[in-house]
N, C-alpha and C positions, 0 to 999 in steps of 0.2 A: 504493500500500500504506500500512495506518495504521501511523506514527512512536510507539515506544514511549519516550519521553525518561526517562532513568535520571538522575537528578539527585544530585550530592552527589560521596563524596570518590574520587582516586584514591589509591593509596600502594603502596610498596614490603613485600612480606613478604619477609621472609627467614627460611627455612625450614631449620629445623637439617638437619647430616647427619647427625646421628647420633641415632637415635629413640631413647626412653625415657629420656632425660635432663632434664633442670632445664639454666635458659639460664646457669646459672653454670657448671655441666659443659660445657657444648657447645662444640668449638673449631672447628668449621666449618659455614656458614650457606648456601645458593643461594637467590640472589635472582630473586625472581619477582613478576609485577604482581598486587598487590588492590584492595581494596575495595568492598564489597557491590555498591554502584550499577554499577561497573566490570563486577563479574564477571559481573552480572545482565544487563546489555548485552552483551556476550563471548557468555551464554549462546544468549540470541533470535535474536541474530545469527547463531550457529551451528547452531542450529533453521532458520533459512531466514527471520527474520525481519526490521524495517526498523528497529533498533534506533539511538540517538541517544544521545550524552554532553553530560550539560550539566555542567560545572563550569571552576577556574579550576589550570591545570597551570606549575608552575615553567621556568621556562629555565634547568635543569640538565640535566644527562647524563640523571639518573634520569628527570625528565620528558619527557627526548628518547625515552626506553625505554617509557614508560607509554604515548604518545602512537602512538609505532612498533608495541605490543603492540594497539591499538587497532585502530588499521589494518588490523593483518593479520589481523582477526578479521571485519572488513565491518564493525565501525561506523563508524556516518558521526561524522567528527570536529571538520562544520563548523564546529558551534556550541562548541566548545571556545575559552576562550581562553588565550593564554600571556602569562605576566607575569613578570618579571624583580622581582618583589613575593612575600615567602614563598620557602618552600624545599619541596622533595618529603616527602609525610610518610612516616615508616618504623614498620613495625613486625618485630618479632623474635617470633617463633614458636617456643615449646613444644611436642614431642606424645607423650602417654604411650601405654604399650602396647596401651591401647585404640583412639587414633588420635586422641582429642581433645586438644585445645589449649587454652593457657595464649598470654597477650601481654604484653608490652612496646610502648607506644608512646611514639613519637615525632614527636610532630605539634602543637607550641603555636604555629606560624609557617606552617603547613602553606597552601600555594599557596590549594587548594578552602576552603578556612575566609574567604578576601579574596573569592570572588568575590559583588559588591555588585547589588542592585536594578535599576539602571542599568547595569547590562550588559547585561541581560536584556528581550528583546523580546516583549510581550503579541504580536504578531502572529509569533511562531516559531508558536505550537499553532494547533490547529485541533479540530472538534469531533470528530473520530472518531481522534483520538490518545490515546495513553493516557500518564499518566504514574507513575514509582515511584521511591519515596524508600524511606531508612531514617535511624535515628533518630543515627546517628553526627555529622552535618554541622549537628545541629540545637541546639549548643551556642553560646553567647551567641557570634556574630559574623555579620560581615555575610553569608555565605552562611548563618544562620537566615532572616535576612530577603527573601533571595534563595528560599529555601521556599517562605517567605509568600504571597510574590507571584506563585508559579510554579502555588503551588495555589491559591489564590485565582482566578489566572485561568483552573483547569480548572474551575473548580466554577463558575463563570459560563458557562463557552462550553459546559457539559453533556461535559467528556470526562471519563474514566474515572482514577481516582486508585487507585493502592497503594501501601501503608504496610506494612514490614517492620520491625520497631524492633530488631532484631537491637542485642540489648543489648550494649555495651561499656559495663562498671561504670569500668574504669580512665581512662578519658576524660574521666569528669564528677567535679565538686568531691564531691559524695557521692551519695548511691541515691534519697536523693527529689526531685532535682534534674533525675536522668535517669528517674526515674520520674513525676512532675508533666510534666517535660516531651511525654514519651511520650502520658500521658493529653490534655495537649491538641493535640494534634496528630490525635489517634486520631479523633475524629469529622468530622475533612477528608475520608476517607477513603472510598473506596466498596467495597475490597478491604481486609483488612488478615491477612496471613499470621503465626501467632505460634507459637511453639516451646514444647513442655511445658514446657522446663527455663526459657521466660520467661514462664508464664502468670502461676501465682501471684505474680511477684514485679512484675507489671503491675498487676492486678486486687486481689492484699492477698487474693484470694479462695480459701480451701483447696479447695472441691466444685469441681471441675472443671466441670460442668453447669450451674454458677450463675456460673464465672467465665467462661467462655464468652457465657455470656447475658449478661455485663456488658457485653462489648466490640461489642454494637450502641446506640451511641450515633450523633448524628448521622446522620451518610449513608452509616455502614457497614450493607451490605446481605449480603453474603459474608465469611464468617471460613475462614481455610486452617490447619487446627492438626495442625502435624507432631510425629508421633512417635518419629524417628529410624528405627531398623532396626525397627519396631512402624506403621512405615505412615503416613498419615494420613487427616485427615478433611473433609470440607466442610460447614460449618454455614451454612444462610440467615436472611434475618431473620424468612421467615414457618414456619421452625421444622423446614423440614426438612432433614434429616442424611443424607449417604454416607460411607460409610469404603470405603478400600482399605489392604491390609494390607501394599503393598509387596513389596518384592522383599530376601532376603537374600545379600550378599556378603561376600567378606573385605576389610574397612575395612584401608587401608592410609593415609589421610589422608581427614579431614572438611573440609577447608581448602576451603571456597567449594561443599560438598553441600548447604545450607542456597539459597546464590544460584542454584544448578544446578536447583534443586527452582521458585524459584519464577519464574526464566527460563524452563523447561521449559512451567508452569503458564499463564503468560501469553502464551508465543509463541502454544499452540495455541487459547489463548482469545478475542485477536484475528482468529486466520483465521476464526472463527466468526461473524462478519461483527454484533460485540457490539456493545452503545451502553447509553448511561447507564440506557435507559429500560426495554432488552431484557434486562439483564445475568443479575438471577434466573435468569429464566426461559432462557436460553443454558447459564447452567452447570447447570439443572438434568437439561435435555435431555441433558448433554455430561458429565455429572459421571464418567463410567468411563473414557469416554477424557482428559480433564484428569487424574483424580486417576493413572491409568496412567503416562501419560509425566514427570508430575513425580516420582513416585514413582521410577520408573526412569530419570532423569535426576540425580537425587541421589543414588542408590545408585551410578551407575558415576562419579561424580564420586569419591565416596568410596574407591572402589574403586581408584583412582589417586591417586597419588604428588602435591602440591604444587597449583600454583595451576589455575584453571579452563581457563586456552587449553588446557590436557593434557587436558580433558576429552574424551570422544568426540562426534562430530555429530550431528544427527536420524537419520542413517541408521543406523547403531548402534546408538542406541537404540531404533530398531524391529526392530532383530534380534535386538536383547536383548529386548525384550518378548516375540516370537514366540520364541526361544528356551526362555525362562522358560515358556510355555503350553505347548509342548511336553513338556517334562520334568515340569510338572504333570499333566500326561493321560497320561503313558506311569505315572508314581507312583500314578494312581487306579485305572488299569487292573491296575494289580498288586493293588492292593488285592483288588478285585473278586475 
């Protein structure tokens, strides 16, 4: 089966208990495992897929917990390594009555920020592996350069690259710091999935149509632009577009619906038997069932309470889908 390597950080969130507050209000916290690359891998894996962590985890308690969460989820954790270097990164989570999140981090020492070039082995990938990054881990240290060289070697050996830049402004020294950096990173890319609420502030572009068009640069050939509870879309680079509209639920946390959405997208993209050369034309074939199950894998993300292991399986989510088509057909036929 192809290895989907999630590269970048792990960290602790801790999740107020008590919703609709500011973290100055809040006097009780459950700790549970993040981080994009993490949750992403959590995700596939829990799809049925052959998902892989690549970064560098503390020998602390906390990373004894991140490492055990990992586990228990089927990713393989071979390629991980543990260093007694850095410490676990934490972050403290806001969420207002909508469901959305505000942060706090804590991560200038953070284990995945040390892990260096030379740890890292051009002969781990292979060519029908796919790999996904986000733009968290791509601030000045040595696991930037550990990036580098991760995607550099997929883009030689022809495997498939995604790019999620899943913005954290609080991370970087200021916006066009983590905005420059995003832009060059963005044309490594053969996938790259990007959030309304982070288009414009990628692109500097207000038309949506044009800012979209911007982010084929490079070797991005697929754009994935999600629109929260509004669906989303798939843009190629030879101009053709599908939208799906999603699924609505009562949001009770967005915390890792974003990761849920583009695990969902990419487990079922590799069973599709993809490669660098086929990719277009695979999603274009596939585009209902991909934009389906990510769609509905980020909504019941949503739909639950804290970090992503809480999320439900593949199989769920195909009862949620057929569920959802159901109650649509029975809603048309009333019409009628």
């Amino acid at each position: 089966m192809k290895k989907v390597f999630c590269i970048g950080e792990t960290l602790i969130d801790f999740i107020p208990i008590q919703k609709e507050k500011s973290l100055k209000e809040v006097t009780g916290f459950e700790r549970v495992a993040g981080g994009a690359p993490m949750n992403v891998a959590i995700a596939i894996a829990k799809y049925g897929g052959n998902s892989v962590m690549l970064t560098k985890i503390a020998n602390d308690n906390f990373g004894n917990y991140l490492e055990g969460v990992l586990r228990g989820n089927d990713v393989d954790t071979s390629y991980i390594i543990r260093s007694d270097e850095g410490e676990t990164g934490l972050a403290f989570v806001s969420v207002d009555n909508f469901g959305e999140r505000s942060f706090n981090f804590y991560r200038k020492n953070a284990a995945d920020l040390l892990l260096s070039p030379d740890e890292v082995k051009s002969e781990w990938f292979n060519q029908g592996d796919l790999l996904h990054f986000c733009s968290v881990d791509l601030v000045e240290s040595p696991m930037k350069q550990t990036h580098i060289k991760v995607i550099d070697r997929f883009n030689k050996i022809g495997g498939i690259v995604s790019f999620d830049p899943n913005v954290r402004l609080p991370l970087w020294p200021d916006e066009e710091s983590c905005r420059s950096t995003i832009l060059n990173f963005l044309p490594l890319a053969d996938i790259v999935k990007v959030s309304d609420e982070e288009l414009y502030f990628i692109t500097n572009i207000h038309t949506e149509k044009e800012a979209i068009e911007s982010l084929f640069v490079g070797n991005v050939k697929v754009v994935v632009y999600t629109k929260g509870s509004d669906g989303a879309n798939i843009y190629l680079k030879n101009g053709e577009v599908y939208e799906d509209k999603g699924f609505k639920v009562i949001v009770s946390d967005t915390t890792g619906a974003g990761d849920a959405f583009i695990g969902g997208f990419l487990s079922e993209l590799v069973s599709l038997e993809v490669t660098n050369e086929n990719l277009c034309e695979r999603v274009s074939e596939n585009h209902q069932r991909l934009l389906t199950f990510a769609n509905a894998s980020g909504a019941l993300t949503a739909s639950v309470k804290g970090a992503i292991q809480e999320a439900p399986g593949k199989r769920h989510v195909l009862n949620f889908i057929s569920t959802q088509r159901e109650t649509t057909k029975r809603g048309e036929k009333e019409i009628l």
